[in-house]
N, C-alpha and C positions, 0 to 999 in steps of 0.2 A: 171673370178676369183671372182667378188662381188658377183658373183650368189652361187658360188662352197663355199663362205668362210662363206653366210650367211645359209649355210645349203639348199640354196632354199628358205628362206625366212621363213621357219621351214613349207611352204605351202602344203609341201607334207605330209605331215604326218595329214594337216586340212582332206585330202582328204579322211583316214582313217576314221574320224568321219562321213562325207560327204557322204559317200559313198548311191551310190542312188539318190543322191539329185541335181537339178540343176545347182549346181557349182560343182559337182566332177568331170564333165570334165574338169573345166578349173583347180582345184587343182591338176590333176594327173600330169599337164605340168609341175610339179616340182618333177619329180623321172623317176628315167630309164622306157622305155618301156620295154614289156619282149621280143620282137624281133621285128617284120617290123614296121614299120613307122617314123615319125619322132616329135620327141616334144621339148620345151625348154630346159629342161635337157639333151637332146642327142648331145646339140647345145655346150656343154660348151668343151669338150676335142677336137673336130674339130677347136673351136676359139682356144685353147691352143695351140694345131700345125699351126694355122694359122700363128699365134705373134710369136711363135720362128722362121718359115718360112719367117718370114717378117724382124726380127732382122738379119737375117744372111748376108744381102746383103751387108748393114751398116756394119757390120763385116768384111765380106773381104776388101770390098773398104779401111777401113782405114788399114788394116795389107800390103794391097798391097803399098798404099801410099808412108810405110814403107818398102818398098821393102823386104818384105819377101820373102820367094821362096815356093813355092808348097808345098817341102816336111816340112818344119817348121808349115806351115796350117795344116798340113794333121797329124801331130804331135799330135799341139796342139787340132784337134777336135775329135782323137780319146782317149785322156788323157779325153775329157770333156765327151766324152759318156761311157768312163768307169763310170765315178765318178756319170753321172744320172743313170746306171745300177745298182750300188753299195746304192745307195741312195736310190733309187728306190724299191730296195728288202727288205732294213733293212725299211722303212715305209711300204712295206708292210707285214711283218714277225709283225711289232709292231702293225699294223690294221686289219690284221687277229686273229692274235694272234700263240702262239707254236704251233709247231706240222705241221707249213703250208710250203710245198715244195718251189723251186724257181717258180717264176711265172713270165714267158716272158711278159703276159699280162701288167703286172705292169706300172703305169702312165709313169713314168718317164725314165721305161728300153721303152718302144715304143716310146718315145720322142725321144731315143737317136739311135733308129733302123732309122728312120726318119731321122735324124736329118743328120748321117751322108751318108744318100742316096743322101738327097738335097743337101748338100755340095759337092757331087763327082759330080751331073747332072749340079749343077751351073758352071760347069768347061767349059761347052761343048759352044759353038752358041747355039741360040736362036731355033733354028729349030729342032736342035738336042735334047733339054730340052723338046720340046712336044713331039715329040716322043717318049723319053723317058718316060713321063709321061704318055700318052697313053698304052704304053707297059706293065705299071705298072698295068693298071686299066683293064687292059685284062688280064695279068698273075693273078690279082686275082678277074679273073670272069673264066676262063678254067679250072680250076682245078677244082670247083665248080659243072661245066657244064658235065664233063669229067666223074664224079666221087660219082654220084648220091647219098644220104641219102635213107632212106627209104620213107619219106616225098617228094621225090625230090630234084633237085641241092642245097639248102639253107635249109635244114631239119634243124631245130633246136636241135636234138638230136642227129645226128650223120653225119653229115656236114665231108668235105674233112677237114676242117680248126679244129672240134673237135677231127676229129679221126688221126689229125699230132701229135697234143700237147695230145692226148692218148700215140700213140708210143714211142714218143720223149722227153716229159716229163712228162710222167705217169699222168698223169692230166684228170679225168674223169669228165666231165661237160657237162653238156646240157644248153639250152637258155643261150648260153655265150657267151665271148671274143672268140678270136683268135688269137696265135700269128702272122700267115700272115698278121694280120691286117695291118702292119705297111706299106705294099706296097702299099695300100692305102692311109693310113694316108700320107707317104711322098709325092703324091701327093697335098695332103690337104695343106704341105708344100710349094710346088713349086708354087702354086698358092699365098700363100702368100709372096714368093720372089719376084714373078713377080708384084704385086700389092704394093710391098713396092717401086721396082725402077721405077712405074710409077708415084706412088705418087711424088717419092723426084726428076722427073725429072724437066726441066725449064718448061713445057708447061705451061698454062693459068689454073686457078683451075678449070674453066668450065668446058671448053674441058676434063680436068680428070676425072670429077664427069662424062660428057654424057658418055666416054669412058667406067668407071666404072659398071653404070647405063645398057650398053648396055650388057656388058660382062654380070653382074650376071642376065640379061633377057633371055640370050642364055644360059647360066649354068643350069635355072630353067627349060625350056623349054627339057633341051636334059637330065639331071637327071628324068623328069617326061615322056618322051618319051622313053628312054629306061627300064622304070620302071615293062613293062612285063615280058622281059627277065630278067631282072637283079632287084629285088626289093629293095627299100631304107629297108636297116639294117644297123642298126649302129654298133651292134656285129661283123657284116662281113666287117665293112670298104666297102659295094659295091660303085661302081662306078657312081651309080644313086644316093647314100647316100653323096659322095664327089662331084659330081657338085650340087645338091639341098641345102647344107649348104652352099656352096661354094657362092653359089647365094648370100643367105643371109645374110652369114656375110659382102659382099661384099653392101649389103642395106645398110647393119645396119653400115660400115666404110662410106657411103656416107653421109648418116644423119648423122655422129659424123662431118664429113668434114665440111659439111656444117654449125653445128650447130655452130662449137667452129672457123671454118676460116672465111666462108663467112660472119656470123651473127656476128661472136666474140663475142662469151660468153663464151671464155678462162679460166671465173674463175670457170665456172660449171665443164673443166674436170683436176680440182682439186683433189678432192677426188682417181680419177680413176687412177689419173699419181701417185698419193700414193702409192697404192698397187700395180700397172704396173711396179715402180721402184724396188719393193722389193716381184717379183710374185715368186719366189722358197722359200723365205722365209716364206710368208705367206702360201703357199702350204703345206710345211714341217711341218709347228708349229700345221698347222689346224689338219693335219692328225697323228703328233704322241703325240702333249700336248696339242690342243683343246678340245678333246672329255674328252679325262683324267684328265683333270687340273683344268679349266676352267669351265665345269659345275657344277664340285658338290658344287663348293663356291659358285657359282650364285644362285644352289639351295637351300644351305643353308640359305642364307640370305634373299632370295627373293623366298622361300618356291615353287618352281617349278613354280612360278606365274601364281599358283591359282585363283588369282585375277581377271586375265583378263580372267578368263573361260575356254571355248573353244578355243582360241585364246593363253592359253599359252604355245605352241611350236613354234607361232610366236614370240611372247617376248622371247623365253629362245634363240630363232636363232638370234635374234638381238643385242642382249646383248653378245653371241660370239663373233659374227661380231663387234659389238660396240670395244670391245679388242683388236682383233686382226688389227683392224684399226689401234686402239689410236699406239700400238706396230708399225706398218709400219710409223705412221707420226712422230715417237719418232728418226726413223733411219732417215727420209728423213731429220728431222733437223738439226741431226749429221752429215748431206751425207755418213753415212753410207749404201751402196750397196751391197745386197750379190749378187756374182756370182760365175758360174762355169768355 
């Protein structure tokens, strides 16, 4: 979310200037790939399903507590995926602009395809949840495999996954989304269920962290092993693309472990538990009164900041982000929490 709020750092856009130059590769690590591989920026909507997949455990546990009953769950999570679908359209009807159809792709309508997949699988035994998860990451590699492009299985132009959301929702696109993504992404989910109830389990934080540590070394291993058949895309949500993040994010919650539990430098994930308490609201603001709102007084006053050269879409991206911060610690003082 710091990455997604500060634009990238506005780093991506250096890369335009760059171009050619021995730092444009490391500036392109802040803007989508156009299809295979994987970079920082491909890493931010995997960490997004990650955190909501992580949130949900913590979620039942206390409504069970409460002795709610299945169908009261089952209720309330599909009222909450309506309301990310419905959300999810109108930002993106305001970030497209008129004229743009419904779009399954949409951030927060695949959050909520996700979202309630992981909630039916977290119902099951533990055995039952990989398999299921597995099932998931094969039903969207066969249809793939089944159903060739021109290019072969993952053709960027006319992929089984662009020529569904041709039929079904009239949607012509090439080097894109997919709606099937999401049988992937809720993977990406269940991984982060399962990494939330080992964290908050009694064991020793060692033992978590080696636990941790070993999993995302076999996640990295068997996403770059099956990378023949199946190659990391993050437009296709594949299977090699869900265990190789999976890895990573899975590094990158080790090193926070460690930094903020075992080191206890608690006050550095400060900032981050800011915007973590208030991430749909920062989401929402960035994408339908950030770009709108926000820049052109910045510009106005502080003349596109000219000043700093080359360097200012890194100022103009900070200076969002700077905002939209101050706005999440303004709520965290009032303990005001948006949620869904």
């Amino acid at each position: 979310m710091l990455v997604l709020a500060s634009e990238g750092f506005g780093i991506h856009l250096l890369a335009e200037v760059h171009a050619g130059q021995p730092l444009h590769g490391v500036l392109r690590q802040f803007d989508h790939l156009r299809w295979d591989g994987l970079i920082i920026w491909d890493m931010i909507m995997p960490s997004f399903q990650f955190i909501v997949g992580a949130a949900l455990p913590f979620a039942l546990t206390r409504r069970r507590q409460q002795n709610q009953p299945f169908a009261v769950m089952f209720r309330h999570v599909i009222w909450r995926c309506i309301k990310l679908v419905i959300i999810g359209q109108i930002l993106w009807y305001g970030f497209e602009g008129p004229g743009k159809v419904f779009d399954p792709y949409a951030t927060l309508t695949q959050i909520a395809l996700g979202y309630l997949i992981c909630f039916l699988v977290l119902q099951l035994r533990r055995g039952w949840q990989v398999a299921v998860a597995a099932g998931l990451m094969a039903l969207n590699w066969i249809p793939y495999v089944l159903f060739p492009g021109p290019q072969g299985p993952f053709s960027p132009t006319a992929n089984i996954g662009l020529r569904i959301d041709q039929v079904v929702f009239h949607l012509d696109r090439a080097y894109d989304w997919q709606t099937i993504n999401f049988l992937g992404s809720a993977v990406t989910m269940m991984f982060g269920a399962w990494t939330a109830e080992w964290l908050s389990s009694t064991r020793p934080t060692a033992e978590k962290l080696k636990w941790l540590v070993g999993v995302a070394a076999a996640a990295l291993v068997c996403g770059f092993a099956i990378r023949p058949i199946d190659p990391i895309i993050h437009k296709c949500w594949t299977a090699s693309f869900t265990f190789v993040h999976t890895g990573l994010i899975l590094l990158w919650i080790c090193s926070f472990v460690w930094l903020f539990e075992v080191r206890g430098y608690r006050k550095l994930a400060f900032p981050f538990m800011v915007m973590g308490m208030n991430s749909i609201f920062i989401y929402t603001v960035f994408l339908s009164v950030g770009e709108h709102f926000f820049e052109p007084y910045l510009n106005l006053f502080l003349h596109n900041f000219s000043f700093m050269g080359s360097l200012a879409p890194v100022g103009d991206a900070w200076a969002d982000f700077a905002i939209l911060w101050y706005l999440c610690y303004w709520l965290y003082r009032r303990r005001i929490f948006f949620k869904l």
